[in-house]
C-alpha positions as CSV (number, residue, x, y, z in Angstrom):
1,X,58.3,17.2,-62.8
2,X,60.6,16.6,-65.2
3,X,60.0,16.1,-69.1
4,X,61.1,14.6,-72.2
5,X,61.6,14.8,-75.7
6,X,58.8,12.6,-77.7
7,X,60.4,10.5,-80.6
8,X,62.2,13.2,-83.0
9,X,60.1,15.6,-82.3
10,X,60.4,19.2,-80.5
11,X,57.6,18.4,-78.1
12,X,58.2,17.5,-74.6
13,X,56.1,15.4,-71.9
14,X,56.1,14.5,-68.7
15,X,57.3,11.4,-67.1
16,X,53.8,11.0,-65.1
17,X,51.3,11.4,-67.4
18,X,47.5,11.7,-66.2
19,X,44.9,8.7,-67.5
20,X,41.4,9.5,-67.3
21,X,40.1,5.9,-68.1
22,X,39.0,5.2,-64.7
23,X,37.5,7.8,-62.1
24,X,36.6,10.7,-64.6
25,X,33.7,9.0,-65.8
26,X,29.5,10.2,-65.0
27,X,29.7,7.5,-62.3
28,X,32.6,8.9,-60.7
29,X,32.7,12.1,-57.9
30,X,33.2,15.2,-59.8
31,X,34.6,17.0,-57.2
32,X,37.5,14.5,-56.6
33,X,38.1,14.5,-60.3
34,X,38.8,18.5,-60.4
35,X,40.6,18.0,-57.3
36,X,43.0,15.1,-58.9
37,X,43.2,17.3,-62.4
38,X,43.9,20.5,-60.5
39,X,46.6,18.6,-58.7
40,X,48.0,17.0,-61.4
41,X,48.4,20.5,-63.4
42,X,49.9,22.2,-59.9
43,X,53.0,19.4,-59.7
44,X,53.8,20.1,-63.8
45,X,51.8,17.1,-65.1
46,X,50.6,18.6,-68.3
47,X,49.4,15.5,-70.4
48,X,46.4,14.3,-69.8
49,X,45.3,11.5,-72.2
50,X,41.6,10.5,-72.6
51,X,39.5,8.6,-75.5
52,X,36.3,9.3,-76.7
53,X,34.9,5.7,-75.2
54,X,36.3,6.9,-71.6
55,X,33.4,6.8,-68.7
56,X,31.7,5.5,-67.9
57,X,29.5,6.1,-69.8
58,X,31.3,6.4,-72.9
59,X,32.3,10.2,-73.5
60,X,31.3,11.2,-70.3
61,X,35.3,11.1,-69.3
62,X,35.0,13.7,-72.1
63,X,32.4,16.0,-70.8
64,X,33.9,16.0,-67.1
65,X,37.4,16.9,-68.4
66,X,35.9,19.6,-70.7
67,X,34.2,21.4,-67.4
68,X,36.9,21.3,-65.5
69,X,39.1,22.7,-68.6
70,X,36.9,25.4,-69.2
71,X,36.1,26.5,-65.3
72,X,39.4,26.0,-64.2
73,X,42.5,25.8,-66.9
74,X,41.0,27.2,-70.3
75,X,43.6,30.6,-69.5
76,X,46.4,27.9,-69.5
77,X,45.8,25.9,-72.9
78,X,49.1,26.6,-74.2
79,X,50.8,24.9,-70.8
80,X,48.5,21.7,-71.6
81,X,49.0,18.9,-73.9
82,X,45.3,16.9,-74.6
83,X,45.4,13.8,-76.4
84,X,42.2,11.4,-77.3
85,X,41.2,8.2,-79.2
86,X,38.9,6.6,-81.1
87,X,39.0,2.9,-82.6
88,X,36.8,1.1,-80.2
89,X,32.8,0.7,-79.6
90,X,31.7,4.0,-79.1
91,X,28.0,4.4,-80.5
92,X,25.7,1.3,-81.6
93,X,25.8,0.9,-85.4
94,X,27.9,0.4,-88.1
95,X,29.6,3.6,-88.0
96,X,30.7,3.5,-84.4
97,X,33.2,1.1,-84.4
98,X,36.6,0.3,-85.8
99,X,39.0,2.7,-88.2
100,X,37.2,3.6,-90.9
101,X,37.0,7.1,-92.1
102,X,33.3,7.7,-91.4
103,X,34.1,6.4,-87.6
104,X,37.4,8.3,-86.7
105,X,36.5,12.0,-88.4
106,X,32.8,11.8,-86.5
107,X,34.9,11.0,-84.3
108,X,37.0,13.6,-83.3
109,X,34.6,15.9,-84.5
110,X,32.6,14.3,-81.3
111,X,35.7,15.0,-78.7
112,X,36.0,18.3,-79.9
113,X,32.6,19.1,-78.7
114,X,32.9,17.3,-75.9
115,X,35.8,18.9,-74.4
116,X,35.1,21.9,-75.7
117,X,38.5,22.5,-77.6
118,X,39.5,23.9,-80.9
119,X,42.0,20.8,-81.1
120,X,43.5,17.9,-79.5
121,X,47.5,17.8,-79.5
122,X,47.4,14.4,-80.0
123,X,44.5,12.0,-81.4
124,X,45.0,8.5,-81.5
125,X,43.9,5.5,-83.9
126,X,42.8,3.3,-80.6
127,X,43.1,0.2,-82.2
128,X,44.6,-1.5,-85.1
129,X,41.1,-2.5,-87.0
130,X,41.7,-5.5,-89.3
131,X,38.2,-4.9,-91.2
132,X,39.3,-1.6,-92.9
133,X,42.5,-0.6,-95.4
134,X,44.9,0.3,-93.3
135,X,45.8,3.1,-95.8
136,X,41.9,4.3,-95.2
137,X,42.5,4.5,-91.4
138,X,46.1,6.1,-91.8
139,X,44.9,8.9,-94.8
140,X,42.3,9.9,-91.9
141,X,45.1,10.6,-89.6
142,X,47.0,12.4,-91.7
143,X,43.6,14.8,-92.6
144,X,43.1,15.7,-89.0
145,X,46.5,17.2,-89.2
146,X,46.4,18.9,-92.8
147,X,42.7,19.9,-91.2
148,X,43.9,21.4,-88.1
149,X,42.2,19.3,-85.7
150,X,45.0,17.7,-84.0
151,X,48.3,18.9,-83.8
152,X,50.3,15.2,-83.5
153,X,48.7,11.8,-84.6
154,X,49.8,8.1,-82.8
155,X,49.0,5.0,-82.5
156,X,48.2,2.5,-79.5
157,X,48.0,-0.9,-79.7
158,X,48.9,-1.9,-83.4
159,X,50.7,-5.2,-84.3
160,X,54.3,-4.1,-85.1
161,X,54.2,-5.3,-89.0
162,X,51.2,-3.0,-89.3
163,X,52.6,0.3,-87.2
164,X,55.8,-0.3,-89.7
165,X,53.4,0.5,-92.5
166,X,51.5,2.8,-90.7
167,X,54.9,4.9,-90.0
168,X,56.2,4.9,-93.9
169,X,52.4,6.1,-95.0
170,X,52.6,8.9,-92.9
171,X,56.4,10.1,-93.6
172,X,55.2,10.0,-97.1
173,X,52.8,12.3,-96.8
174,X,54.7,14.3,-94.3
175,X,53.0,13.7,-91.2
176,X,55.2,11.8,-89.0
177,X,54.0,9.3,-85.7
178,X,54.8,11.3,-83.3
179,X,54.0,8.3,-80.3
180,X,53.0,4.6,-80.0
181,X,51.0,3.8,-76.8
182,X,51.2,-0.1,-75.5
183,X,50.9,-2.0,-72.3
184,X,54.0,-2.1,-70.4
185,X,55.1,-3.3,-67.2
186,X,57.3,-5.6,-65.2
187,X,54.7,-8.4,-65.4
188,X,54.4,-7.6,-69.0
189,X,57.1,-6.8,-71.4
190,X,56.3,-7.7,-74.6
191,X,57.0,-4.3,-76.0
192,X,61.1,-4.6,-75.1
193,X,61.0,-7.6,-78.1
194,X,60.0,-5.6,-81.2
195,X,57.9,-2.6,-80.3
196,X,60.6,-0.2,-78.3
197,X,63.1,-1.5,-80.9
198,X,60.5,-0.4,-83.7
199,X,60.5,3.2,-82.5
200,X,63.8,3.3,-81.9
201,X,64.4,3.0,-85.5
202,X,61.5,5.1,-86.6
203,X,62.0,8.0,-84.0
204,X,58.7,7.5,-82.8
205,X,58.4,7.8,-79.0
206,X,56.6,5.6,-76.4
207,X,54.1,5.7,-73.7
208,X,53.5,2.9,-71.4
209,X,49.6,2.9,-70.1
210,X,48.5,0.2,-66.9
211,X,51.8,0.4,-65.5
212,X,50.9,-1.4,-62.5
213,X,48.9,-3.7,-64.2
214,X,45.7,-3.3,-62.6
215,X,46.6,-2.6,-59.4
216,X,48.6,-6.3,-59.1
217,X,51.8,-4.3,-59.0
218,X,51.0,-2.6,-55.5
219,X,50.8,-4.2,-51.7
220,X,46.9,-4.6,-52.7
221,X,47.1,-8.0,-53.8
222,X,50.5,-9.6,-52.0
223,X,48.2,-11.5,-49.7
224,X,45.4,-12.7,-52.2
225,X,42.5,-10.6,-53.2
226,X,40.9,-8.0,-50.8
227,X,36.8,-7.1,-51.4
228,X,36.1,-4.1,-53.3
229,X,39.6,-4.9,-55.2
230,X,38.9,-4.7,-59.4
231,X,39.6,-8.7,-59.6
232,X,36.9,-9.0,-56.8
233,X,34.4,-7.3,-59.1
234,X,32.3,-9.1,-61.8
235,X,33.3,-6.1,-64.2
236,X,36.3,-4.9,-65.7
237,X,39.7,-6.1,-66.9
238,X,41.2,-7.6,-64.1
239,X,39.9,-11.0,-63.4
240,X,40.1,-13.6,-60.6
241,X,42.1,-15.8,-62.6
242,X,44.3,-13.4,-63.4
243,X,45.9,-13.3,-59.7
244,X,47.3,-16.3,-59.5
245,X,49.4,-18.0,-56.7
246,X,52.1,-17.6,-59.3
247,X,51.9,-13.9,-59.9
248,X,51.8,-13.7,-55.9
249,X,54.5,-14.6,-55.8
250,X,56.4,-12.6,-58.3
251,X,54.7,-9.6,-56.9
252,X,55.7,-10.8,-53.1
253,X,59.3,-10.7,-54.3
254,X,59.2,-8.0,-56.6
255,X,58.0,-5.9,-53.4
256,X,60.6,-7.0,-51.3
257,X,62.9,-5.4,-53.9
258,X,61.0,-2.0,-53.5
259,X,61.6,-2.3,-50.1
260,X,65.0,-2.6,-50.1
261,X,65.3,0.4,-52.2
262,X,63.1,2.4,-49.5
263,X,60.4,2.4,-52.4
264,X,56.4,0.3,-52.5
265,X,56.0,-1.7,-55.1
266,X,53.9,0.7,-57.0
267,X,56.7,3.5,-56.7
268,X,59.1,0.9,-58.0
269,X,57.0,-0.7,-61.1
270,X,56.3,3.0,-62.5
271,X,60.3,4.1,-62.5
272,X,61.2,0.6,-63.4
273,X,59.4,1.8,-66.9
274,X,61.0,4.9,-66.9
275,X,64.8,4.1,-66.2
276,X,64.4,3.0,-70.0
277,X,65.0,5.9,-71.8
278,X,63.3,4.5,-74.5
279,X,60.0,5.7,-72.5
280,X,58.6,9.0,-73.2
281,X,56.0,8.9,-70.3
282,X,54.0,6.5,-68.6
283,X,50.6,6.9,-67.9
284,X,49.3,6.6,-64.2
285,X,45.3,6.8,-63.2
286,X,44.1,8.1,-59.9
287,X,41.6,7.8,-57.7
288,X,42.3,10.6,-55.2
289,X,45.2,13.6,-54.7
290,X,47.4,11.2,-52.6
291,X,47.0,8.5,-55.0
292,X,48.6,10.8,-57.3
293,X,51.1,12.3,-55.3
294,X,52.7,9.6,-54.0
295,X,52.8,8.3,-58.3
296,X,54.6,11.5,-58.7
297,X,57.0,11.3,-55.7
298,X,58.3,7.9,-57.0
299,X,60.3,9.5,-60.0
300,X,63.1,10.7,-57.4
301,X,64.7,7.2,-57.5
302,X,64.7,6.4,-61.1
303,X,68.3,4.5,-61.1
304,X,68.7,0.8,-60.7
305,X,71.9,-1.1,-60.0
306,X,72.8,-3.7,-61.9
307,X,72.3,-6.1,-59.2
308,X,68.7,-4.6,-58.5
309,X,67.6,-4.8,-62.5
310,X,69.5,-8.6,-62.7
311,X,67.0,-9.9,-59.8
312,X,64.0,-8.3,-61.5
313,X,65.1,-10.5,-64.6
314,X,64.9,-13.8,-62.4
315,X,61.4,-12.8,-60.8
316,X,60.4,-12.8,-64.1
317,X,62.1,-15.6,-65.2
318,X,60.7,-17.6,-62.0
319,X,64.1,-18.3,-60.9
């Protein structure tokens, strides 16, 4: 694996990051979920990111991390780098919801005991919550550090004009962004307008999460959508609609691309992210040790030709 720098900052991460937003959960098969962290640790990942609303049920991503930590890597603590989240619906009420002070310090306070850790080395405002100050959600970050209960702070998901603010109240107080976490992939690429360039000019570094956007950006869906598949499920993110005949064929070109460059689609969309240097680490989810391995094998063909990155830009174009 190889790693690098985060923003202007001395810490380092991997390109593969591990998500535990799917899989980890109380629902999910423990034993596959040590095997897939255990892996992940043995082939030099050594992020894993998680939020305290992870399952399901919420926190239980949580809990099953914090087992496996303690049975299995509490000796290696200092090798690891644990970030978590809080800014969406966690617990019913007024208080478990949003970026108010109350919410984010019970909060971490919550993950702690969860995971079982003295600190996080990253925590995370999850969402940019437009019902409390921003200057009330930001001061809160900036405590955890002063307090010692995380050693970075970030943010994922913020509009950029509010992130801008974000970043000049914390290098006021000393206690730089260290990361911004947004969607990014080749089917979506808002960031490249104003986030990246944001960062770039802050020193903040970046961390692309849902790289393959569901699953779309792998051979699952080239020929419609399979049973069992997410958009075939009632629940979740990905929707039926959301497969269209038009992103079929952007992905049915897209993946004869990766096949000219002796690559799947999904090995292709994750190094597409991380040929920009501008990306810290993207974040990849797994459902089993292959799953994950071949994620990690894809970063031996990072470069793109010019030709290669000009045809992405007319797939996306529809040209």
């Amino acid at each position: 694996m190889n790693y690098r720098f985060c923003g202007n900052s001395g810490l380092q991460l991997p390109l593969i990051s591990l998500g535990l937003w799917h899989n980890f959960g109380e629902v999910d098969n423990f034993s596959i979920a040590t095997d897939v962290i255990l892996h992940a640790f043995e082939q030099g990942i050594t992020h894993f990111d998680l939020a305290n609303n992870y399952g399901p049920p919420p926190g239980s991503a949580e809990i099953n991390f914090g087992k496996i930590f303690q049975t299995h890597l509490k000796n290696h603590r200092d090798e690891l780098i644990i970030s978590s989240k809080a800014g969406h619906l966690m617990w019913e009420g007024p208080y478990g919801d949003g970026g108010s002070r109350k919410y984010l310090m019970a909060s971490i306070d919550q993950s702690l005991k969860r995971t079982g850790l003295a600190y996080f080395d990253i925590f995370y405002s999850h969402r940019y919550d437009p019902q409390t100050p921003l200057e009330e959600t930001i001061q809160a970050l900036i405590d955890m550090v002063k307090q010692g209960k995380t050693l970075y702070v970030g943010l994922s998901k913020y509009p950029v004009d509010k992130a801008l603010e974000a970043y000049r109240m914390m290098q006021a107080q000393h206690v730089r962004c260290l990361i911004f976490q947004d969607r990014y992939n080749l089917l979506n690429r808002e960031p490249e307008a104003d986030v990246i360039p944001m960062n770039k000019q802050f020193e903040v570094g970046f961390i692309a999460f849902s790289p393959l956007a569901q699953g779309l950006l792998t051979d699952k869906y080239l020929n419609g959508i399979p049973e069992n598949s997410r958009a075939a499920k009632p629940h979740g993110f990905l929707k039926k609609e959301d497969v269209s005949p038009e992103i079929i064929h952007k992905i049915r070109r897209l993946n004869v691309l990766a096949e000219q460059r002796g690559q799947t689609l999904a090995e292709m969309s994750l190094v597409w992210l991380l040929h920009n240097e501008a990306v810290t680490s993207v974040i990849v989810g797994a459902s089993s040790v292959k799953q994950l391995q071949n994620n990690i094998g894809s970063v031996k063909n990072i470069g793109f030709t010019e030709a290669e990155l000009g045809e992405i830009m007319r797939i996306n174009n529809d040209e």
